[in-house]
PDB file with SEQRES, HELIX, SHEET and CRYST1 records, atoms N, CA, C and O in Angstrom:
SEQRES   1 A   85  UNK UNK UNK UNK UNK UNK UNK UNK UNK UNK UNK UNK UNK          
SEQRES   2 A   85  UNK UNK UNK UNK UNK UNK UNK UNK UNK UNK UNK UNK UNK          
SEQRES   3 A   85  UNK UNK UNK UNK UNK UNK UNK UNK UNK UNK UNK UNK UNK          
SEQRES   4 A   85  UNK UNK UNK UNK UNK UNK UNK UNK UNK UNK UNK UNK UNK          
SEQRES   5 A   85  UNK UNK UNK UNK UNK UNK UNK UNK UNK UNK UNK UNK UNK          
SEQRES   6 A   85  UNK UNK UNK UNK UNK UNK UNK UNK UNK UNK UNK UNK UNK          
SEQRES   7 A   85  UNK UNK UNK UNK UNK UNK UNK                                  
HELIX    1 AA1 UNK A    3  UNK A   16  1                                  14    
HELIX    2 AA2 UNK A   33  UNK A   36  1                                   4    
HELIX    3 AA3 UNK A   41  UNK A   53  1                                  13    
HELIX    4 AA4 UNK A   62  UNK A   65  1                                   4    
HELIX    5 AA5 UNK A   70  UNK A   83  1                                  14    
CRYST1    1.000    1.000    1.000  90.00  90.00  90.00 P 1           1          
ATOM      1  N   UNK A   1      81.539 110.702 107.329  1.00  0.00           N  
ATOM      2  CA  UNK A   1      80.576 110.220 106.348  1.00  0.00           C  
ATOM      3  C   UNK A   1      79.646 109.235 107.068  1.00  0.00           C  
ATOM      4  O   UNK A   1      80.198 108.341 107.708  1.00  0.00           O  
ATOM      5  N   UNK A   2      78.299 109.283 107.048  1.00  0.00           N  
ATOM      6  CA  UNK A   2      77.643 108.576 107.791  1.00  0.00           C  
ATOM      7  C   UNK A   2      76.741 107.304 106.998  1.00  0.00           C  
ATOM      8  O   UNK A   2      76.324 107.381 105.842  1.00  0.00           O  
ATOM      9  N   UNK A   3      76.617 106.511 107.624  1.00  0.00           N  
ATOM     10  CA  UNK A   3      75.714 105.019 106.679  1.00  0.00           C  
ATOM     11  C   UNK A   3      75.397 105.327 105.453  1.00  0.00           C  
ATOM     12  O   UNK A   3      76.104 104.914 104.534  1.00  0.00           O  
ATOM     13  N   UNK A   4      74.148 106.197 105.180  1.00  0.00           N  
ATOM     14  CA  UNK A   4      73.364 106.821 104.458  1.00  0.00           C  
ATOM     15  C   UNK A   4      74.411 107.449 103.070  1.00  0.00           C  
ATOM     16  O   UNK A   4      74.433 106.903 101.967  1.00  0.00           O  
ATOM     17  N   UNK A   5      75.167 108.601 103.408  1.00  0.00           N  
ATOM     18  CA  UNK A   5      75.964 108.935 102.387  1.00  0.00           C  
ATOM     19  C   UNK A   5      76.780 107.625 102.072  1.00  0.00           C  
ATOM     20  O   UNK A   5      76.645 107.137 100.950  1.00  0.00           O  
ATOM     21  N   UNK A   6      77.645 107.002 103.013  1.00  0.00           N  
ATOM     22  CA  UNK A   6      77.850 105.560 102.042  1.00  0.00           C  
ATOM     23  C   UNK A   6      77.625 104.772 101.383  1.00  0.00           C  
ATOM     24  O   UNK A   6      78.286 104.115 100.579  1.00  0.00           O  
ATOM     25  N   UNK A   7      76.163 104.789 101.838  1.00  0.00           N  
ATOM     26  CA  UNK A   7      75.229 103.626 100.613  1.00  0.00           C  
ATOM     27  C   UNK A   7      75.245 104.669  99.599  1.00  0.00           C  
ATOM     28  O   UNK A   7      75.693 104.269  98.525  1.00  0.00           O  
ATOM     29  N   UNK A   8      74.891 105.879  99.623  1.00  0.00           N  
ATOM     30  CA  UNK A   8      74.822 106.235  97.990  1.00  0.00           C  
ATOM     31  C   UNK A   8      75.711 106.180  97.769  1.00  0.00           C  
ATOM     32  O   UNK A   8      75.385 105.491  96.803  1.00  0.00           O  
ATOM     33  N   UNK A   9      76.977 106.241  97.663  1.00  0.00           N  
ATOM     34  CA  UNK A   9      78.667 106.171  97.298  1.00  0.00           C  
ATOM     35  C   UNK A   9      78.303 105.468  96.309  1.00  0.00           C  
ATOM     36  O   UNK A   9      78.150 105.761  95.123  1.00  0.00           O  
ATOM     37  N   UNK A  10      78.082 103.863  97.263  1.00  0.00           N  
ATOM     38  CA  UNK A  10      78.591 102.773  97.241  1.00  0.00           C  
ATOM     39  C   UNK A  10      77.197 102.463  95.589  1.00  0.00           C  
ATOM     40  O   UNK A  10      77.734 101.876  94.649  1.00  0.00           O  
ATOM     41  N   UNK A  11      76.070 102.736  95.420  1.00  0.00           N  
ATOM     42  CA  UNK A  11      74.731 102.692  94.813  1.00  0.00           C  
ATOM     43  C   UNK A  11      75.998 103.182  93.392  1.00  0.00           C  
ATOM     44  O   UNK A  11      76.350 102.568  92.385  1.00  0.00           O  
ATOM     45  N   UNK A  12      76.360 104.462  93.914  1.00  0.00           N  
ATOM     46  CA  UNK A  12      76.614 104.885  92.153  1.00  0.00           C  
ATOM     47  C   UNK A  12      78.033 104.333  91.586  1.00  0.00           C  
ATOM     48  O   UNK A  12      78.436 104.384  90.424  1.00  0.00           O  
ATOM     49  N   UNK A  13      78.715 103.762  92.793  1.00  0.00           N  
ATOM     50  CA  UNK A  13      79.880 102.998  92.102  1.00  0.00           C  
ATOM     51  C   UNK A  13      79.030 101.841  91.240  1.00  0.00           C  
ATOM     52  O   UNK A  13      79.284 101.734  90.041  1.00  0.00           O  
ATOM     53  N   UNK A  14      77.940 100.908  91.901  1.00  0.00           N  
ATOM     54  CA  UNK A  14      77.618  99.860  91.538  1.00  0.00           C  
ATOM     55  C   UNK A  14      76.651 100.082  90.748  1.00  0.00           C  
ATOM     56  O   UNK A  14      76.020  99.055  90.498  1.00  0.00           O  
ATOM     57  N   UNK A  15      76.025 101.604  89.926  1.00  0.00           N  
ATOM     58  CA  UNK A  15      75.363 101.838  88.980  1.00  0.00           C  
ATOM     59  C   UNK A  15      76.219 101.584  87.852  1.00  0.00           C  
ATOM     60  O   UNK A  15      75.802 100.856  86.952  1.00  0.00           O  
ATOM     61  N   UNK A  16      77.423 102.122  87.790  1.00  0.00           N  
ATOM     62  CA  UNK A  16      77.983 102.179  86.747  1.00  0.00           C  
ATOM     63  C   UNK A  16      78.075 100.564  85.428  1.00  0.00           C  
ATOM     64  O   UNK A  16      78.015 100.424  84.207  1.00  0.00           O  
ATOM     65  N   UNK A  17      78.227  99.770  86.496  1.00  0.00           N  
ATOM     66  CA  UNK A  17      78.487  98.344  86.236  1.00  0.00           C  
ATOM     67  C   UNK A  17      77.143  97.511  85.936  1.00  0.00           C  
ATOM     68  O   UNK A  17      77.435  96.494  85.306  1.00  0.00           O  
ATOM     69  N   UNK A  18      76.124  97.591  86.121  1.00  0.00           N  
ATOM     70  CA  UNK A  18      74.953  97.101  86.119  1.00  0.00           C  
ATOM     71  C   UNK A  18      74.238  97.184  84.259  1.00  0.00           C  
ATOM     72  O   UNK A  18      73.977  98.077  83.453  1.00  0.00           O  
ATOM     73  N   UNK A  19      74.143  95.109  84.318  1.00  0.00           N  
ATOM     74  CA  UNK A  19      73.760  95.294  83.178  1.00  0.00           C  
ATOM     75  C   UNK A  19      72.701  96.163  82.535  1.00  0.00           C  
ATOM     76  O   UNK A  19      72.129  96.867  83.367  1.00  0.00           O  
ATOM     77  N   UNK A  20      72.350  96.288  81.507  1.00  0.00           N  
ATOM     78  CA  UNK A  20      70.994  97.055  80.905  1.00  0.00           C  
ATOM     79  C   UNK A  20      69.838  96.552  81.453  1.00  0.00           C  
ATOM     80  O   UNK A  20      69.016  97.392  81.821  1.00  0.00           O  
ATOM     81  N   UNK A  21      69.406  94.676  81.686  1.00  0.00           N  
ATOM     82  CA  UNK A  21      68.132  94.583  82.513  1.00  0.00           C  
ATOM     83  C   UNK A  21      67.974  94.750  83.551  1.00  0.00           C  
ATOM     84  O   UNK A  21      66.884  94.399  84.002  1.00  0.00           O  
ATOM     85  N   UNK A  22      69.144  95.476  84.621  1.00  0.00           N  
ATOM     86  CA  UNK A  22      68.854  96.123  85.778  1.00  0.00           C  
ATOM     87  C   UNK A  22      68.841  96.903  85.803  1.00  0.00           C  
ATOM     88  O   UNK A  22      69.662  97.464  85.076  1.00  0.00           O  
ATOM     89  N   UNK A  23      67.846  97.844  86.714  1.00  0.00           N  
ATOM     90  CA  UNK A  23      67.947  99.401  86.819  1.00  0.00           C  
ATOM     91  C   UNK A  23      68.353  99.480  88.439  1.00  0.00           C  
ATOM     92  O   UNK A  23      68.122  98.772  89.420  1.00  0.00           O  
ATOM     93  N   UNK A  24      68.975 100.538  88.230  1.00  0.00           N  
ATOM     94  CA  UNK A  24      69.448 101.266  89.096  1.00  0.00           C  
ATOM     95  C   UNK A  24      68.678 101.417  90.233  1.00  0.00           C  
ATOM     96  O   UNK A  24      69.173 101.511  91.356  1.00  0.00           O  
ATOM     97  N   UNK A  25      67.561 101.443  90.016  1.00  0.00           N  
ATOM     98  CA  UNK A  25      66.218 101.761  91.700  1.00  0.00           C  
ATOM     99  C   UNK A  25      66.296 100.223  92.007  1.00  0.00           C  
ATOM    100  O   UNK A  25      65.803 100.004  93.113  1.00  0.00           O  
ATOM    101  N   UNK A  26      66.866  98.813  91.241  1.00  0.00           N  
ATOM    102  CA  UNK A  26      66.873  97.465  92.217  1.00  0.00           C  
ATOM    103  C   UNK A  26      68.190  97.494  92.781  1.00  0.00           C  
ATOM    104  O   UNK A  26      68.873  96.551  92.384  1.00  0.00           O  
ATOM    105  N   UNK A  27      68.822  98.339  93.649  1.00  0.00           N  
ATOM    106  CA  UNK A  27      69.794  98.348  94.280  1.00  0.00           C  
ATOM    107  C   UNK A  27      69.618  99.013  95.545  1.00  0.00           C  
ATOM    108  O   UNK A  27      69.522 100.214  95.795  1.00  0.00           O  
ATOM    109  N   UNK A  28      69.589  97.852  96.406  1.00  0.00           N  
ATOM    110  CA  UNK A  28      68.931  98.042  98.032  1.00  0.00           C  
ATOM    111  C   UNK A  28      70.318  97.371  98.530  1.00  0.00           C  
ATOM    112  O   UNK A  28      71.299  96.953  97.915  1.00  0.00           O  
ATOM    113  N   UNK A  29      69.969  97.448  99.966  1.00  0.00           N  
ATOM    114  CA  UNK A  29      71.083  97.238 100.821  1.00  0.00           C  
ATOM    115  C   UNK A  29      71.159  95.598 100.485  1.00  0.00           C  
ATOM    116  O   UNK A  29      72.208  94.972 100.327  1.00  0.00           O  
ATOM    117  N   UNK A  30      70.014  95.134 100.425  1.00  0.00           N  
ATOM    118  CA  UNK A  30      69.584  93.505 100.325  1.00  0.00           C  
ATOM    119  C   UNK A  30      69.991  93.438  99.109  1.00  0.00           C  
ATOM    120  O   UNK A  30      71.112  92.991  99.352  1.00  0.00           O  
ATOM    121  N   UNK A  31      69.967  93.511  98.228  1.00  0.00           N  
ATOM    122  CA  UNK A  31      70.623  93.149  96.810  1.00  0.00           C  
ATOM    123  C   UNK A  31      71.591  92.463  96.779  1.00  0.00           C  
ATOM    124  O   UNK A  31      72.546  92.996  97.345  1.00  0.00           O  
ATOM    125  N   UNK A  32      71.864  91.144  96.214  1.00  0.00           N  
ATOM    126  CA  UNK A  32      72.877  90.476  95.946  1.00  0.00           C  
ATOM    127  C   UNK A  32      73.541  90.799  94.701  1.00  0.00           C  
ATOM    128  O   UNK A  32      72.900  90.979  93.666  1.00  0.00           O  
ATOM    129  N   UNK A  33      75.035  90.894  94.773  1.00  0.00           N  
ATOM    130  CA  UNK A  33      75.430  91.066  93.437  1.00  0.00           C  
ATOM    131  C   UNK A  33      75.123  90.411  91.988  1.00  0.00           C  
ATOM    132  O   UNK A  33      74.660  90.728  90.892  1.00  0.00           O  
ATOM    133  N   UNK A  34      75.820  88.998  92.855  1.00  0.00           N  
ATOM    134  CA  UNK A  34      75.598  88.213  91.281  1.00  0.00           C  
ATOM    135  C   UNK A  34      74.007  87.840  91.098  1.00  0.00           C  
ATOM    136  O   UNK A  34      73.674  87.755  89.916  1.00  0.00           O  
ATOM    137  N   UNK A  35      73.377  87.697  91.679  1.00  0.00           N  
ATOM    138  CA  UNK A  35      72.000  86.966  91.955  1.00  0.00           C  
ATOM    139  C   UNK A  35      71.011  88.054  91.191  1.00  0.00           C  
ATOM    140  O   UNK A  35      70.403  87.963  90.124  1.00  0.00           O  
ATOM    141  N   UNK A  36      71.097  89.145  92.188  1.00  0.00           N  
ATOM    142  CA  UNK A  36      69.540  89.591  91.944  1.00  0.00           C  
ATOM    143  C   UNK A  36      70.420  91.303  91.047  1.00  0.00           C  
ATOM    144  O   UNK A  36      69.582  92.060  90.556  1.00  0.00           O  
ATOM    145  N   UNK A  37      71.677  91.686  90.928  1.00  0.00           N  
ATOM    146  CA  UNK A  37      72.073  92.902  90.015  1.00  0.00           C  
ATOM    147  C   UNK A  37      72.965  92.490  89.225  1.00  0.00           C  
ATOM    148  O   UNK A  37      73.706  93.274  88.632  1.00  0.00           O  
ATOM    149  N   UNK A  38      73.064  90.594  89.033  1.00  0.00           N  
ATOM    150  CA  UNK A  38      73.393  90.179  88.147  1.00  0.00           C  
ATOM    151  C   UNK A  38      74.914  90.584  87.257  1.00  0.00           C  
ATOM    152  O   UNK A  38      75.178  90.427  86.065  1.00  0.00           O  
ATOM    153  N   UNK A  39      75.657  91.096  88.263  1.00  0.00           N  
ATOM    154  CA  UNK A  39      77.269  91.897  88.105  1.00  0.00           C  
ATOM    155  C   UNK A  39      77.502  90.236  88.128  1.00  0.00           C  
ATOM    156  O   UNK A  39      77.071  89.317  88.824  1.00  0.00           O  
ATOM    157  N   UNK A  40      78.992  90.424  86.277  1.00  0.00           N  
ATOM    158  CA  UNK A  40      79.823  89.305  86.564  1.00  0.00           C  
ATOM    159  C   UNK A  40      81.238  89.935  87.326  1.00  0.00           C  
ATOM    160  O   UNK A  40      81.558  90.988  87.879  1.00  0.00           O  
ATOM    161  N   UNK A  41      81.792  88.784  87.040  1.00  0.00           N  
ATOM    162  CA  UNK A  41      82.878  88.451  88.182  1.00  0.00           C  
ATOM    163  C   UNK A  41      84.111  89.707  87.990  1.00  0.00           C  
ATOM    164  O   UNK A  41      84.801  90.254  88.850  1.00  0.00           O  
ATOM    165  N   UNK A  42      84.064  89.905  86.463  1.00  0.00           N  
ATOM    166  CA  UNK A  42      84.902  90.650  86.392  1.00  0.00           C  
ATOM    167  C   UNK A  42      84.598  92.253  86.424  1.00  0.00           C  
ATOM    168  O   UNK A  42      85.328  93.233  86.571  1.00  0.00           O  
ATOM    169  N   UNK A  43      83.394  92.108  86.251  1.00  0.00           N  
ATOM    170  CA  UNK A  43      82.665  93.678  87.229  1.00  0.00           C  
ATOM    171  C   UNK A  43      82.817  93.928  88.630  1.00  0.00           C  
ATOM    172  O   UNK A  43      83.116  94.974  89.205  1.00  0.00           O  
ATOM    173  N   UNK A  44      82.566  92.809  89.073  1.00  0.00           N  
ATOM    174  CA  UNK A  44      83.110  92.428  90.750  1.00  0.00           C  
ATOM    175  C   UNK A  44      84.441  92.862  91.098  1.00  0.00           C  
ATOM    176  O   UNK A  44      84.643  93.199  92.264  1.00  0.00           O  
ATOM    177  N   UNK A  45      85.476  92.907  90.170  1.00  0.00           N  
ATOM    178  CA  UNK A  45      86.709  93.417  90.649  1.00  0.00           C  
ATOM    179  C   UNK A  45      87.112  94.613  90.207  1.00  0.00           C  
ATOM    180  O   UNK A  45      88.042  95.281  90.660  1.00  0.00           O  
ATOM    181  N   UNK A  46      86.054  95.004  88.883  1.00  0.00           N  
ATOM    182  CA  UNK A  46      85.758  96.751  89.085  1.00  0.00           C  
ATOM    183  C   UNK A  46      85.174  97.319  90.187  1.00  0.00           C  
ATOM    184  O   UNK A  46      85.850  98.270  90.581  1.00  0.00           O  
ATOM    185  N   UNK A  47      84.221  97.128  90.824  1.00  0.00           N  
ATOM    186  CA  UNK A  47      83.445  97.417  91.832  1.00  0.00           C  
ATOM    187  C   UNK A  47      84.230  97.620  92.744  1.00  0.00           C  
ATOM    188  O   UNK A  47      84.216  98.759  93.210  1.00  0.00           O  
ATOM    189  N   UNK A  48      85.543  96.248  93.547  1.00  0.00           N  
ATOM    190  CA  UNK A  48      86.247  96.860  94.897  1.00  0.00           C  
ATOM    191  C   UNK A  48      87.167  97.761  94.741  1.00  0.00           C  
ATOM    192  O   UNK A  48      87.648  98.465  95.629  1.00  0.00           O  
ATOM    193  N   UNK A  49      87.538  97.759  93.150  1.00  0.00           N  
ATOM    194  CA  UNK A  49      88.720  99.054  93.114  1.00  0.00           C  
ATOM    195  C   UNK A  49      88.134 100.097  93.339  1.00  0.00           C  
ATOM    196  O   UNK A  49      88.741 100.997  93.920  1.00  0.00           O  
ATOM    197  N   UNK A  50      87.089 100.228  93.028  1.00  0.00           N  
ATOM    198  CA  UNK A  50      86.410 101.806  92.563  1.00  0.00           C  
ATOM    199  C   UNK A  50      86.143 101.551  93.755  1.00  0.00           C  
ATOM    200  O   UNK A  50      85.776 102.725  93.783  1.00  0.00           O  
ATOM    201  N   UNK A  51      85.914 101.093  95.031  1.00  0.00           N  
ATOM    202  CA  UNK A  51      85.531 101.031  96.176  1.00  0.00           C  
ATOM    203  C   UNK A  51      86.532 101.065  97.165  1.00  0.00           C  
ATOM    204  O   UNK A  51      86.298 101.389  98.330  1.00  0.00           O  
ATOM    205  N   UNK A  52      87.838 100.683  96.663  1.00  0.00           N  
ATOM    206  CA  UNK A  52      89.008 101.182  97.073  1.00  0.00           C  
ATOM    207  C   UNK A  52      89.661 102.347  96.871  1.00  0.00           C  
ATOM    208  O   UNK A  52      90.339 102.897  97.739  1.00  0.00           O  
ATOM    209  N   UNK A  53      89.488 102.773  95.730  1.00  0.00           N  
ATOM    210  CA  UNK A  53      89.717 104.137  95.726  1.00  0.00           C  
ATOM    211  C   UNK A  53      88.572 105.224  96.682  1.00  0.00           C  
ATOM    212  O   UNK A  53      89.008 106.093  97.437  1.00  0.00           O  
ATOM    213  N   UNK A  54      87.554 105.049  96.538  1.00  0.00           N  
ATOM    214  CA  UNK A  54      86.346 105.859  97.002  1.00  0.00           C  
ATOM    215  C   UNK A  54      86.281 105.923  98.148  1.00  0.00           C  
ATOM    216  O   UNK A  54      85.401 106.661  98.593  1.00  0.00           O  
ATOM    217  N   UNK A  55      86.928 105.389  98.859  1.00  0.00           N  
ATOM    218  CA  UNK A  55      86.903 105.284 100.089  1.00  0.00           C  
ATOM    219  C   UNK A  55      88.168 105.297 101.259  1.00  0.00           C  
ATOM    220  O   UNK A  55      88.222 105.430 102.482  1.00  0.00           O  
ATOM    221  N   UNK A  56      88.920 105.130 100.408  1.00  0.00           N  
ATOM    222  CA  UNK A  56      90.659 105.055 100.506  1.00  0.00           C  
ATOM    223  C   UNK A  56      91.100 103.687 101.335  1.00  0.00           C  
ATOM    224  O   UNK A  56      92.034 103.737 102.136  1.00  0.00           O  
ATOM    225  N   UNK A  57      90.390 102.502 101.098  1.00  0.00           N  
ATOM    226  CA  UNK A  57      90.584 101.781 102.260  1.00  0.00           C  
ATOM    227  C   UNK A  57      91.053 100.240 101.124  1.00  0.00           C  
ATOM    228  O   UNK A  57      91.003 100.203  99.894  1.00  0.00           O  
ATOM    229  N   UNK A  58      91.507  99.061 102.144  1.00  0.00           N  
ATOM    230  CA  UNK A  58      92.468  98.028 101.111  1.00  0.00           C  
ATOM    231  C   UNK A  58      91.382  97.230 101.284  1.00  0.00           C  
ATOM    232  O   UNK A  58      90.819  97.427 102.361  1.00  0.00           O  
ATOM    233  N   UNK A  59      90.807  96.245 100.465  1.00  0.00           N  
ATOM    234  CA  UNK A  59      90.165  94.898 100.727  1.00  0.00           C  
ATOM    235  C   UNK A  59      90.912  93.902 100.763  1.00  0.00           C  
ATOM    236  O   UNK A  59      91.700  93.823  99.821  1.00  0.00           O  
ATOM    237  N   UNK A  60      90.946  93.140 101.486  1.00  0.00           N  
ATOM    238  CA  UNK A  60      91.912  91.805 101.014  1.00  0.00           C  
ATOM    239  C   UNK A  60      90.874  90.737 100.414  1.00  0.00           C  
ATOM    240  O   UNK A  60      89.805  91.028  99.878  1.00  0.00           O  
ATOM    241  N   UNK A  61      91.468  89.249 100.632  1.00  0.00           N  
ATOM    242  CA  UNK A  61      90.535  88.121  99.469  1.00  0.00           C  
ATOM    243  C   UNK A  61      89.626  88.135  99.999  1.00  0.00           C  
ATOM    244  O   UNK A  61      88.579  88.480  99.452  1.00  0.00           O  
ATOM    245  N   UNK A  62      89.715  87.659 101.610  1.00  0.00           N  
ATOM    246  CA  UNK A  62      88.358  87.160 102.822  1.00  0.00           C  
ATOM    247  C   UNK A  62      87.564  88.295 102.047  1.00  0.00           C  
ATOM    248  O   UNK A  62      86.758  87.987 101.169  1.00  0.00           O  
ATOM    249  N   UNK A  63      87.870  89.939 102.478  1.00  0.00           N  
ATOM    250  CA  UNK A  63      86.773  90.723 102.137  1.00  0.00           C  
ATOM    251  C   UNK A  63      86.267  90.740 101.176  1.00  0.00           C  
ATOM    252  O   UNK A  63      85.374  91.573 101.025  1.00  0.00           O  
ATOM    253  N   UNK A  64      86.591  89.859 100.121  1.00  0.00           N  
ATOM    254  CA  UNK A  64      86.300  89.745  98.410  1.00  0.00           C  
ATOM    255  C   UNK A  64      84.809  88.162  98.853  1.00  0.00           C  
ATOM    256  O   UNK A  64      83.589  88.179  98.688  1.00  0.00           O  
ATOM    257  N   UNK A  65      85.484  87.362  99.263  1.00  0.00           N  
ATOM    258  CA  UNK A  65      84.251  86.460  99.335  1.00  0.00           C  
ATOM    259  C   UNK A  65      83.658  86.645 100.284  1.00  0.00           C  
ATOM    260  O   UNK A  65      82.853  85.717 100.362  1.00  0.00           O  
ATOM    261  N   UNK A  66      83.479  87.644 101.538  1.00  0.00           N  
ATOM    262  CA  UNK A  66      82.266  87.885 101.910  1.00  0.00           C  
ATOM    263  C   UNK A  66      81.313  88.714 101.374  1.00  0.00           C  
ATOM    264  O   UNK A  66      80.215  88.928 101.889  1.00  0.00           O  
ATOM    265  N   UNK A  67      81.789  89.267 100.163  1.00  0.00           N  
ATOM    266  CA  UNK A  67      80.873  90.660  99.835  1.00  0.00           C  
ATOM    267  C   UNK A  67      79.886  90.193  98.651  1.00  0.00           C  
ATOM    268  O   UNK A  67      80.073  90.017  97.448  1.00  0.00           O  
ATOM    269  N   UNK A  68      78.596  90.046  99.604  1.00  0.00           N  
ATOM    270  CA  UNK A  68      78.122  88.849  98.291  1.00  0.00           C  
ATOM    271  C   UNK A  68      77.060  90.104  98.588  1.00  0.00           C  
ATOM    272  O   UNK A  68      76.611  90.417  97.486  1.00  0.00           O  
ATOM    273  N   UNK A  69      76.748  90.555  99.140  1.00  0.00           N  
ATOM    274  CA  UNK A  69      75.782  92.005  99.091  1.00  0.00           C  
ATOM    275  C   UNK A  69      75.894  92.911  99.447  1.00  0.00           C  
ATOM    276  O   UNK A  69      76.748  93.145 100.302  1.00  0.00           O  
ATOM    277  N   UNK A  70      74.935  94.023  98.865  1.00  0.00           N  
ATOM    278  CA  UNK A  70      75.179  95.698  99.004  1.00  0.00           C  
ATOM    279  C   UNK A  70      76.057  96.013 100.416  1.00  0.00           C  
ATOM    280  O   UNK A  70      77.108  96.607 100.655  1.00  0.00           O  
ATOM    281  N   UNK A  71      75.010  95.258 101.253  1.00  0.00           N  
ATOM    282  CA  UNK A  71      74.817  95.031 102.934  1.00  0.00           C  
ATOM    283  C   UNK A  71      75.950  94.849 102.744  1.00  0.00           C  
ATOM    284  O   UNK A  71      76.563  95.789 102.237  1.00  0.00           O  
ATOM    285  N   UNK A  72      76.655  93.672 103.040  1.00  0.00           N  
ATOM    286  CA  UNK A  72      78.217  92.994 103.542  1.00  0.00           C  
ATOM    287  C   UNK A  72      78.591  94.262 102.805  1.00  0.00           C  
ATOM    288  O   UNK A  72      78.477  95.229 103.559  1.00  0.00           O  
ATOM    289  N   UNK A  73      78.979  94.574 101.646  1.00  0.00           N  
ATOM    290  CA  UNK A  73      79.839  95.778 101.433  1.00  0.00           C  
ATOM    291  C   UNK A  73      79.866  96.889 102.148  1.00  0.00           C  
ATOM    292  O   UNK A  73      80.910  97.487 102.406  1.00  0.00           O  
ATOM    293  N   UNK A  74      78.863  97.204 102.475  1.00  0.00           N  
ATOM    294  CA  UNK A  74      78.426  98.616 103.418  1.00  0.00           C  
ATOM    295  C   UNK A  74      79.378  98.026 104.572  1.00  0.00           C  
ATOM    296  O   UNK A  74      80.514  98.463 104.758  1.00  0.00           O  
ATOM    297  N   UNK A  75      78.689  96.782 105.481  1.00  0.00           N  
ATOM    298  CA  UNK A  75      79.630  96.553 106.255  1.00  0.00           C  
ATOM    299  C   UNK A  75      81.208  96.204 106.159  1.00  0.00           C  
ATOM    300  O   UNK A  75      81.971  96.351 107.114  1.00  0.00           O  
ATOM    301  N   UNK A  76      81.512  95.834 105.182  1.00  0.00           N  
ATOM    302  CA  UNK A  76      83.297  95.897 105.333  1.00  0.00           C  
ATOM    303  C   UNK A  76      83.577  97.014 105.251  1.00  0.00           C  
ATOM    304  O   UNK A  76      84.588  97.224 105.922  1.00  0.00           O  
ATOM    305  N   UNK A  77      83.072  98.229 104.583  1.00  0.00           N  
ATOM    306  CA  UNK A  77      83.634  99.451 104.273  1.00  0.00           C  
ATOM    307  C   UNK A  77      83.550 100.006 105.639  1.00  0.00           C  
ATOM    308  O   UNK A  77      84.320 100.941 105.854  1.00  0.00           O  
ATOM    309  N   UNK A  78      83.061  99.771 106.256  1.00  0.00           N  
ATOM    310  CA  UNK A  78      82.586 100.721 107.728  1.00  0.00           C  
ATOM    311  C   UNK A  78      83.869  99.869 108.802  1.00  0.00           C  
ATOM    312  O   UNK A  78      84.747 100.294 109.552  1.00  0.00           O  
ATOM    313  N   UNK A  79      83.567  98.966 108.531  1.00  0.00           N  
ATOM    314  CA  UNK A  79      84.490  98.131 109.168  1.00  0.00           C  
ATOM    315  C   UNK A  79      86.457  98.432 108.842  1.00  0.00           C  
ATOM    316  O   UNK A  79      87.418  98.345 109.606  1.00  0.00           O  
ATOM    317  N   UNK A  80      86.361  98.752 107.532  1.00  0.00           N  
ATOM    318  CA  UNK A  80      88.177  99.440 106.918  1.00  0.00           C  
ATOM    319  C   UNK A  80      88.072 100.896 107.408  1.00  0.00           C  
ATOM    320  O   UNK A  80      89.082 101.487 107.791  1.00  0.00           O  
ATOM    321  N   UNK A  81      86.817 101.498 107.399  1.00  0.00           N  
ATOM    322  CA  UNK A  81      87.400 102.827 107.712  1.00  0.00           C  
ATOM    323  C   UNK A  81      87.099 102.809 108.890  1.00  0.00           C  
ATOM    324  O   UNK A  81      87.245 103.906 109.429  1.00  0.00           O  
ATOM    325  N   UNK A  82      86.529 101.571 109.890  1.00  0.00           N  
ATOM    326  CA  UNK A  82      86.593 102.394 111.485  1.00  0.00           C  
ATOM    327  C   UNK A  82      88.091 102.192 111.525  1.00  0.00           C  
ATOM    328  O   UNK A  82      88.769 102.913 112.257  1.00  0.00           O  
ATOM    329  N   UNK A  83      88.706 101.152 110.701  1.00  0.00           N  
ATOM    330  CA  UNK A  83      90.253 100.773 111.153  1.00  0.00           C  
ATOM    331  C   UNK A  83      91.303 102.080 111.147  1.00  0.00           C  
ATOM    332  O   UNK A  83      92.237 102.358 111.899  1.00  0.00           O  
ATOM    333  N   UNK A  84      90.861 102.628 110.209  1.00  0.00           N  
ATOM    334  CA  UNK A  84      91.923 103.905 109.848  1.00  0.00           C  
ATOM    335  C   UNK A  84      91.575 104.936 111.020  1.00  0.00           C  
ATOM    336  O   UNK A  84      92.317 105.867 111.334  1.00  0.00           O  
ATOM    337  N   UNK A  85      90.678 104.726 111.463  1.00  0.00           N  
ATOM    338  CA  UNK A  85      90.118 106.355 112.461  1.00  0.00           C  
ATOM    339  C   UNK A  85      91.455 105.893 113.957  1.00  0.00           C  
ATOM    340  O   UNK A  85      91.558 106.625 114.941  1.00  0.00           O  
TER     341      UNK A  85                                                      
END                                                                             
């Protein structure tokens, strides 16, 4: 699976969760969760399951408070599954 197909993965896990005054096209790699797609906290821990499942990989806490954007997520995920290869 390469960058590209991950970010969309990762776009329609984090469509699902996104209040009504966000749309779906403000979700860039740069996007902050809470800030600018405005996900609360407890969407936040929908998001790594469904991101744990989707990907088959574990987050621990650290990976929970670095993932303050699309970006950092893209990168931990790349980062759990280079671990498994």
């Amino acid at each position: 699976m390469d960058k590209t197909e991950k970010l969309e993965k990762l776009k329609d896990i984090i469509r699902v969760y996104l209040p009504e005054d966000v749309s779906p096209e403000e979700i860039t790699t740069e996007s902050t969760f809470v800030g600018q797609l405005n996900i609360n906290s407890a969407h936040m821990v929908d998001i790594v399951l469904d991101v744990e499942d989707a990907y088959d990989i574990v987050l621990e806490n650290e990976d929970l408070e670095n993932m303050r954007s699309v970006d950092d997520a893209l990168r931990i995920i790349e980062n759990k599954m280079g671990d498994k290869e």
